[in-house]
C-alpha positions in Angstrom: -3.3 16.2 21.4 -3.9 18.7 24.2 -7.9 18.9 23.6 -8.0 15.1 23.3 -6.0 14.7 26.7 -8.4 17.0 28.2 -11.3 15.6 27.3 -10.2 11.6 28.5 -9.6 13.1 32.2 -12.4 15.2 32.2 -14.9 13.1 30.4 -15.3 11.1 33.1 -15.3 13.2 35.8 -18.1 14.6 34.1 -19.5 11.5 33.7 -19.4 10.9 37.1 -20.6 14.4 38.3 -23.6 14.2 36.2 -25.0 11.0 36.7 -26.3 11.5 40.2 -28.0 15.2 39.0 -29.6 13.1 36.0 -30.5 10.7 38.8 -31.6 13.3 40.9 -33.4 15.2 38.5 -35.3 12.1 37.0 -36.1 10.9 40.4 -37.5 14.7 41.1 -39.7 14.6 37.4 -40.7 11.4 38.3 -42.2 12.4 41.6 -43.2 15.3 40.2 -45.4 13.7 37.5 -46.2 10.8 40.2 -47.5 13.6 42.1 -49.7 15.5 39.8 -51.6 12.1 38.3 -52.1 11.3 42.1 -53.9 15.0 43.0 -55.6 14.9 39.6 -57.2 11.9 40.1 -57.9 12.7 44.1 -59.2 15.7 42.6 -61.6 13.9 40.4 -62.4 11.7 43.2 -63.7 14.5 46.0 -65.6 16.0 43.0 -67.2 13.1 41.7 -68.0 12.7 45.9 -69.2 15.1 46.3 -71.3 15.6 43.0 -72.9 12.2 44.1 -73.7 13.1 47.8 -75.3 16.3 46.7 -77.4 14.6 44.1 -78.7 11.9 46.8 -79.1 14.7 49.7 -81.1 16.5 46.8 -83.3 13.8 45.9 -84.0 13.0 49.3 -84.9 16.2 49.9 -86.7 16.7 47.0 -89.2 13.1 48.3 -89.5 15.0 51.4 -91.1 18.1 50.3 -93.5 16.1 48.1 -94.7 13.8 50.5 -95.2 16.9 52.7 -97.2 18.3 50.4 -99.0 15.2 49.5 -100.0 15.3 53.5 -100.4 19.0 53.7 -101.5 20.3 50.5 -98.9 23.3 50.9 -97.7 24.8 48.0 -94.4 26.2 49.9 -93.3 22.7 50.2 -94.1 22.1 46.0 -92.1 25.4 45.4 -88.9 24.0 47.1 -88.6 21.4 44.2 -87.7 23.6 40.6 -84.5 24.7 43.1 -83.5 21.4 44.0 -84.2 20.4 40.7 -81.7 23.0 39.2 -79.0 21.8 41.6 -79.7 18.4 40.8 -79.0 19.0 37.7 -75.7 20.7 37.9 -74.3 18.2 40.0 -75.4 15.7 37.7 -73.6 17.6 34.9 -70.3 17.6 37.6 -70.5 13.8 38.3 -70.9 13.3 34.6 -67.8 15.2 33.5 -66.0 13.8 36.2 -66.6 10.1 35.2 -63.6 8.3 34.0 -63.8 4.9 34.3 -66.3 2.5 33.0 -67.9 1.5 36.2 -68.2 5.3 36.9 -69.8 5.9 33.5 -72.6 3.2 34.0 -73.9 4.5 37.2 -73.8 8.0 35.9 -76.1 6.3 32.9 -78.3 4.7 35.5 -78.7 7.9 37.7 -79.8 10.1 34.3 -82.5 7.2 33.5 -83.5 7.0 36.4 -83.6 11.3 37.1 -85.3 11.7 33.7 -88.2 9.0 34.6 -89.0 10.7 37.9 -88.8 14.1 36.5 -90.7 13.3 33.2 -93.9 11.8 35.7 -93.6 14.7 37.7 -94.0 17.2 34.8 -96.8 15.2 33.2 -99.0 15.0 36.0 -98.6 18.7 36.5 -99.9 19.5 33.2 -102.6 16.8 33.1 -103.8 17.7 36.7 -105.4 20.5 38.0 -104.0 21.6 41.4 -107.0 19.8 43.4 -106.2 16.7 42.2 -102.4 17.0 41.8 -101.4 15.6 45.2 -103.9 12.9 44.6 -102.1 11.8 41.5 -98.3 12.5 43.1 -99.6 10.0 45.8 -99.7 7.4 43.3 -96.7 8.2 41.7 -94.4 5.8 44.0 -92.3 8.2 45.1 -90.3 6.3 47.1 -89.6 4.0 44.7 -88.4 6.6 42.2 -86.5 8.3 44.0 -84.1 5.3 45.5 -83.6 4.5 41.5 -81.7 7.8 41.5 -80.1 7.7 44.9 -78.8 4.2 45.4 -76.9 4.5 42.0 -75.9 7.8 43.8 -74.1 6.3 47.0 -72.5 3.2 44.8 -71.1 5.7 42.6 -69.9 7.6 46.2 -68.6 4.6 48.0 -67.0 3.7 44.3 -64.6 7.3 44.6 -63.8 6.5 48.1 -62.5 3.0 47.0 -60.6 5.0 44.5 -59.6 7.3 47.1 -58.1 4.3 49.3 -56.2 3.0 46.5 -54.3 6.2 45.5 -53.4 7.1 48.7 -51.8 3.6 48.7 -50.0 3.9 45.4 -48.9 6.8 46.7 -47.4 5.6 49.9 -45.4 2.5 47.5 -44.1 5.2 45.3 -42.6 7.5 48.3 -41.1 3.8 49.9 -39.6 3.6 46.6 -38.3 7.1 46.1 -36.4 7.0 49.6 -35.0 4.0 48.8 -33.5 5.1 46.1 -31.9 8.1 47.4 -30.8 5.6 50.3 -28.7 3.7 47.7 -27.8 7.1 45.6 -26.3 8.1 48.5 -24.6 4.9 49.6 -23.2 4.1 46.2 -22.2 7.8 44.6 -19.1 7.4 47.2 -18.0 4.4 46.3 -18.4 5.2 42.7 -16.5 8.4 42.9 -13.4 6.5 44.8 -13.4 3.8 41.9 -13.5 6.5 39.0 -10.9 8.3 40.9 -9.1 5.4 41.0 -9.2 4.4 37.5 -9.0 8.2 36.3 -5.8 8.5 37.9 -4.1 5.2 36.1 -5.7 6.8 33.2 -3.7 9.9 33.6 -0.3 8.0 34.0 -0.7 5.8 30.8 -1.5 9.5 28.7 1.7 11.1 30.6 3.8 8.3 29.3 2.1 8.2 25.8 2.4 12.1 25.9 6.3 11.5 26.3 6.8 10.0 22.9 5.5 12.6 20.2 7.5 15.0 23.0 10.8 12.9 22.6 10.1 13.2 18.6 9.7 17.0 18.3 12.3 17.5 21.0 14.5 15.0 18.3 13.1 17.3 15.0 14.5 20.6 16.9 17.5 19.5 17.6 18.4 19.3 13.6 17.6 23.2 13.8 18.3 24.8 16.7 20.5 22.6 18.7 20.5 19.9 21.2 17.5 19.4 23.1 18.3 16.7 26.1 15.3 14.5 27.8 15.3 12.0 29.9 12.2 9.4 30.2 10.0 8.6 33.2 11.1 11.5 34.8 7.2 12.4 35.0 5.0 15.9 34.7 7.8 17.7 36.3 10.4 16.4 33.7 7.4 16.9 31.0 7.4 20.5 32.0 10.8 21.3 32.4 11.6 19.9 28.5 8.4 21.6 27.3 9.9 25.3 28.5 13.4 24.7 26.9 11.2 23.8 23.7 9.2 26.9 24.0 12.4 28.7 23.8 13.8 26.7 20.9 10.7 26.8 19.0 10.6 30.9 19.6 14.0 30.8 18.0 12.6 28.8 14.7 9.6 30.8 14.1 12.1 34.1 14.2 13.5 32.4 10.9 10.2 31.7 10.0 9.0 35.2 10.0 12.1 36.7 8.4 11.0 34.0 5.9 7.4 35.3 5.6 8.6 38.9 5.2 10.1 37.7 1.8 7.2 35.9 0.6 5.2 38.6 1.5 7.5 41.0 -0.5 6.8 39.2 -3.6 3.6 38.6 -3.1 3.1 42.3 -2.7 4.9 42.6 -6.2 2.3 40.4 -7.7 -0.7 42.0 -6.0 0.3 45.5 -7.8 -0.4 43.5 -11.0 -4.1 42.7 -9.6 -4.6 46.4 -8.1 -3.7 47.8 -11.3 -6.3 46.0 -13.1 -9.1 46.5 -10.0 -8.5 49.8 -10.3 -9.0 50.2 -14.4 -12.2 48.1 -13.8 -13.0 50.8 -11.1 -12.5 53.5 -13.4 -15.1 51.9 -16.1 -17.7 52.8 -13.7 -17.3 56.3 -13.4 -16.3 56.9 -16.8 -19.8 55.0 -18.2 -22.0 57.3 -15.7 -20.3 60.2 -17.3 -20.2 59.2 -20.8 -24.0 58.2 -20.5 -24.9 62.2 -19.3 -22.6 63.4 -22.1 -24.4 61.2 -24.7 -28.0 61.7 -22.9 -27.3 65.7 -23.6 -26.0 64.9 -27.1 -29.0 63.3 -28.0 -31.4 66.3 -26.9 -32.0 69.5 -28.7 -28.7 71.6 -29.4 -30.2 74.5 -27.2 -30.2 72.3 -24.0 -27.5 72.2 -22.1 -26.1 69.7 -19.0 -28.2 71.0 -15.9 -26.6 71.6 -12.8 -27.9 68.1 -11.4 -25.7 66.5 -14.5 -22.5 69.1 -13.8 -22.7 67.7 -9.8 -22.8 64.1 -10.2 -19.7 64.6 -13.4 -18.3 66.8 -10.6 -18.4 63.6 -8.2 -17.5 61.3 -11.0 -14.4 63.6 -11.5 -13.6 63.3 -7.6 -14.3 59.6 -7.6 -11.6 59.0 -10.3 -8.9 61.2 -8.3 -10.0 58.8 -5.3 -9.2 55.7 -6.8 -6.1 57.4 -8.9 -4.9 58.3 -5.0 -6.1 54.7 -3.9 -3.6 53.1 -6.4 -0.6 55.4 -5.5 -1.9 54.7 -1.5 -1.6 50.4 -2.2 0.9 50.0 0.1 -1.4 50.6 3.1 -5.4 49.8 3.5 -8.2 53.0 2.5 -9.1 55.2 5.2 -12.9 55.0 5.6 -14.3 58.7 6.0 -17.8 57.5 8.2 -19.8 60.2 8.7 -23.8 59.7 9.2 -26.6 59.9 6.0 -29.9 59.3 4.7 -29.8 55.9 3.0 -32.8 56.5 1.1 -31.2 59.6 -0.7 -28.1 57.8 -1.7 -30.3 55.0 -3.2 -32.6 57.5 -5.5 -29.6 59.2 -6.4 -27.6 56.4 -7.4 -30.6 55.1 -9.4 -31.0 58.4 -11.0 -27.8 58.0 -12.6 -28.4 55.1 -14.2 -32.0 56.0 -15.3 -30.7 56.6 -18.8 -29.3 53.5 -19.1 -32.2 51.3 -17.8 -34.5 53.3 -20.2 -32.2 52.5 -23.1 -32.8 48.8 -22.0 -36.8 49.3 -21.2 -35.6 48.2 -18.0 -37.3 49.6 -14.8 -35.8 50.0 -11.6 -38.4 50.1 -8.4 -37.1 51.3 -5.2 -38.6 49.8 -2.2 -37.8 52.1 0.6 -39.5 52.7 4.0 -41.1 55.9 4.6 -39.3 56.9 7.8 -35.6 58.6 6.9 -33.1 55.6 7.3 -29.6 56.8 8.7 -25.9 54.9 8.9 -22.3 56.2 9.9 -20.5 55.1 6.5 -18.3 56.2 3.8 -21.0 57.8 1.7 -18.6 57.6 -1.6 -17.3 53.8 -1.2 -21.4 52.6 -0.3 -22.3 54.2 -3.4 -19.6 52.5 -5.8 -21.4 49.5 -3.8 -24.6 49.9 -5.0 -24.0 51.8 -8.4 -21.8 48.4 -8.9 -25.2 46.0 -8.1 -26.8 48.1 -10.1 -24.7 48.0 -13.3 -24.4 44.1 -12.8 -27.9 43.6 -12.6 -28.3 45.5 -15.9 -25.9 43.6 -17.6 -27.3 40.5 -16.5 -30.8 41.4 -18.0 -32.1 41.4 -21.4 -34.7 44.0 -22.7 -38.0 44.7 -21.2 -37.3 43.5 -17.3 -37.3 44.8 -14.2 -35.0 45.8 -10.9 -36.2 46.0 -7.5 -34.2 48.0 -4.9 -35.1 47.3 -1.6 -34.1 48.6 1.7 -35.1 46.7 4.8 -34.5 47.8 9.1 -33.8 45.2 11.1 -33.9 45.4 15.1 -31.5 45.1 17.7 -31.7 41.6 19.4 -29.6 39.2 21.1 -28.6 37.7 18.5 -27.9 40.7 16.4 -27.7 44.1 16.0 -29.8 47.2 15.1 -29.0 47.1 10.8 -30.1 47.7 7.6 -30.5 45.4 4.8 -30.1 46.7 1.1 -31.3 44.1 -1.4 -30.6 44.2 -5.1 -32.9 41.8 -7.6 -32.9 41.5 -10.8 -35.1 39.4 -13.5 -32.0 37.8 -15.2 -30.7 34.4 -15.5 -29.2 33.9 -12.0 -25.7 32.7 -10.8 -24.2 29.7 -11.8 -25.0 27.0 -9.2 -21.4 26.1 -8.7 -20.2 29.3 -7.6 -22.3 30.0 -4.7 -20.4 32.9 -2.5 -17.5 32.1 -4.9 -18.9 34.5 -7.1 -17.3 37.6 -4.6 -13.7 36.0 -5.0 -11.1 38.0 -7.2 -11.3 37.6 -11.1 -14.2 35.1 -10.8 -16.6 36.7 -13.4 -20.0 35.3 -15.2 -19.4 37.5 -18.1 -17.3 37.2 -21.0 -15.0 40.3 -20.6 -15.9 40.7 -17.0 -12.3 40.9 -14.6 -13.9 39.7 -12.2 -13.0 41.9 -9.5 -16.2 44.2 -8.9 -18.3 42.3 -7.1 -14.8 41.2 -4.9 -14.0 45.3 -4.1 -17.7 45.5 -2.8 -17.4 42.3 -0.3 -13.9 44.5 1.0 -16.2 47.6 0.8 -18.6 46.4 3.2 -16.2 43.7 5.3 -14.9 47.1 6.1 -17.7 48.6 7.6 -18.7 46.1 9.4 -21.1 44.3 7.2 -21.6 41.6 5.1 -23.0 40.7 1.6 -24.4 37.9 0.0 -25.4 36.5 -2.9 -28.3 33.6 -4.2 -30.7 32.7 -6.8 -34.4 33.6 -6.7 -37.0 30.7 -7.0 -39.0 32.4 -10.1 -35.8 33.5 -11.9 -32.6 36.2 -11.1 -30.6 36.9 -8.4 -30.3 39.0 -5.7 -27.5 40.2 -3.7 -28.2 41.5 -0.2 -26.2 44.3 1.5 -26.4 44.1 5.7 -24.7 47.0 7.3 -24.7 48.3 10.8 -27.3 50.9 11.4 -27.7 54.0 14.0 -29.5 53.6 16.8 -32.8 56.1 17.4 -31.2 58.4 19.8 -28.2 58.8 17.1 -30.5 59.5 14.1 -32.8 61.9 16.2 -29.5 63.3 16.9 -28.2 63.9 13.5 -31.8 64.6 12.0 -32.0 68.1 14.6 -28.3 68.6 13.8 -29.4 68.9 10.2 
């Protein structure tokens, strides 16, 4: 009620606030945009001017040195052409690219017909001709005429840009009229529009006052059968509004003291029921230690009598042994949350280890588990104990969920810090098996939901708690070509922390 209040007076105040900036800003875009065809196009214009003035100024300079030379026989005044020639030519190549429309483009075509005819005469009478008879033959050669087929072209296609010069600077003139009167009326009209939205805003705020004091007279009504009686008087207005809101703040204080006494029951027996669940967590826990250590007994069984359990295979029963008291004390301790010991290590040699232990049992299965892991040592501040019942559980799972002759891939991935997350690591678990059911989805982490047969379902629920209480998160999906994998994303130290543990060590 209160968000929807909120949001009919503010609405259209908002509404009102923003339509001149959307005003304003469109009216500044469309300048803007105005603004830049304009200059492009005047832009265009001066080029393609002065392209076409340099090409007639070159041509006429080009008739002049000939017909010098025609008179005086000088070769300087021959020399001075291949220059002009090359200019010609690149302002040719200018007035050609700067051509847009189809007047423009029909010149452009007459000037290169016209340049290539002279030009082609030119070159063929100096390879025909020795140089006695060359200004014989160039006097011949009409240059006059030749040379106003290239430059009147020229000055049509220059007088052509200044029209188009003429006409923007017009268009632009109508569009700035345009644009101040606008703001003329913007600013002539936003008051008046603000007054009559205030206006109506303002009615709009009685009528939800007075609706307001209906669902107010109800729930005053509904205390009153609890607490007491709760007096108020309509059309008394906000003040009245507020004054019967406080007194219900107090009676409503008074009913959610029952309500909590209340809760502290329910929770009592819910507590009673939980032990039930803890008590079979914890004997699924204990299947997990118990199989690593009945797979090294059984492993040094199966050897020859004169070997013995190494002093790799005492340490890790050693830590089974400790792991077993842990969750023994975790069981007596259910009346209040684990304490997580943190304390930084390598990542990479809690994976190998972990997979070590299982060895035996993934070679029993012609199963191979690959590990994945970067080069450089990879260090987090966790419970080293509870993240490897984590991963020994994904592990064991993945296992399970596999028939003969398959593979596991461990994989540890860094991630960097950015503004949208933090520095972390990701630990992925894959598997070649038959994947997840498609209707459990994240379901699959929720106590006593289990894909096998005489699963309890609540490993995979005491990892999601093991890493929700570090900070992290896990995750399960299918894989396109077949299995699952389950990712592990956990907060990571930062360089100057790791360099700092690494010289420690």
């Amino acid at each position: 009620m209160k968000a929807r209040m909120i949001l009919r007076i503010s609405a259209p105040i908002m509404a009102i606030s923003l339509a001149p900036l959307a005003v304003g800003v469109g009216a500044a875009i469309h300048i803007h945009l105005s603004q830049k065809s304009i200059s492009d196009a005047l832009a265009l214009n001066v080029t393609s001017m002065r392209s076409s003035e340099e090409i007639a100024i070159n041509m006429r300079d080009v008739r002049t040195h000939l017909e010098r030379y025609v008179q005086t026989k000088d070769r300087a005044e021959l020399e001075a052409v291949p220059e002009l020639r090359r200019d010609t030519d690149y302002w040719l190549t200018e007035a050609e690219r700067t051509a847009v429309t189809e007047r423009e483009l029909e010149l452009i075509d007459e000037i290169k017909k016209a340049y290539a005819y002279f030009f082609s005469e030119f070159d063929r009478i100096a390879r025909e001709q020795p140089s006695g008879d060359f200004a014989v033959r160039l006097k011949d050669l009409n240059i006059d005429g030749l040379t106003n087929a290239i430059i009147t072209p020229a000055q049509e296609f220059l007088d052509f840009n200044e029209q188009q010069i003429a006409e923007n600077s017009a268009d632009n003139q109508h569009m700035t009229d345009q644009v101040v009167l606008g703001l003329a009326l913007l600013g002539v009209c936003g008051p008046v529009a603000g007054l009559l939205a205030g206006f109506g805003i303002s009615r709009g705020v009685n009528r939800s006052l007075v609706r307001l004091s209906v669902p107010i007279r109800d729930a005053a009504g509904k205390l009153n059968e609890v607490v007491g009686p709760l007096t108020f008087a309509g059309g008394g207005g906000v003040d009245e509004l507020e004054a019967v809101l406080h007194r219900m703040a107090g009676q409503i204080g008074a009913v959610i003291e029952r309500l909590q006494r209340s809760q502290r029951e329910v929770l009592r027996a819910e507590q009673l029921a939980a032990v039930g669940q803890m008590a079979a967590g914890i004997a699924h826990e204990l299947r997990n230690p118990l199989m690593c250590m009945k797979i090294l007994v059984q492993s040094a069984a199966a050897q020859s009598s004169a070997v013995s359990l190494g002093s790799r295979d005492l340490a890790v029963l050693e830590e089974e042994i400790i792991r077993l008291e842990r969750l023994t004390r975790t069981f007596l301790d259910f009346a209040r949350p684990p304490q997580l010991d943190k304390r930084p290590f390598e990542v990479q040699s809690l994976l190998q280890d972990t997979v070590a232990l299982i060895s035996g049992r993934a070679d029993q299965q012609d199963v191979r588990i690959l590990c994945e892991l970067p080069s450089a040592p990879v260090l987090i501040e966790a419970d080293c104990g509870q993240i490897r019942q984590v991963v020994l559980n994904l592990l064991l799972n993945a296992l399970e969920a596999m028939a003969n002759d398959g593979k596991v891939v461990v994989r540890l991935e860094t991630t960097r810090k950015s503004a949208a997350a933090p520095r972390s690591i990701i630990l992925r678990v894959i598997d070649a098996g038959p994947g997840l059911p498609a209707d459990l989805g994240q379901e699959i982490f929720t106590p006593f939901v289990s894909t096998k047969e005489t699963g309890i379902g609540l490993g995979l629920s005491i990892c999601k708690r093991i890493v929700e209480a570090h900070g992290g998160e896990i995750t399960a999906a299918n894989r396109p070509e077949g299995g699952a994998i389950f990712s592990v994303r956990l907060p990571r130290l930062s360089g100057h922390e790791a360099r700092m543990h690494l010289a420690v060590a």
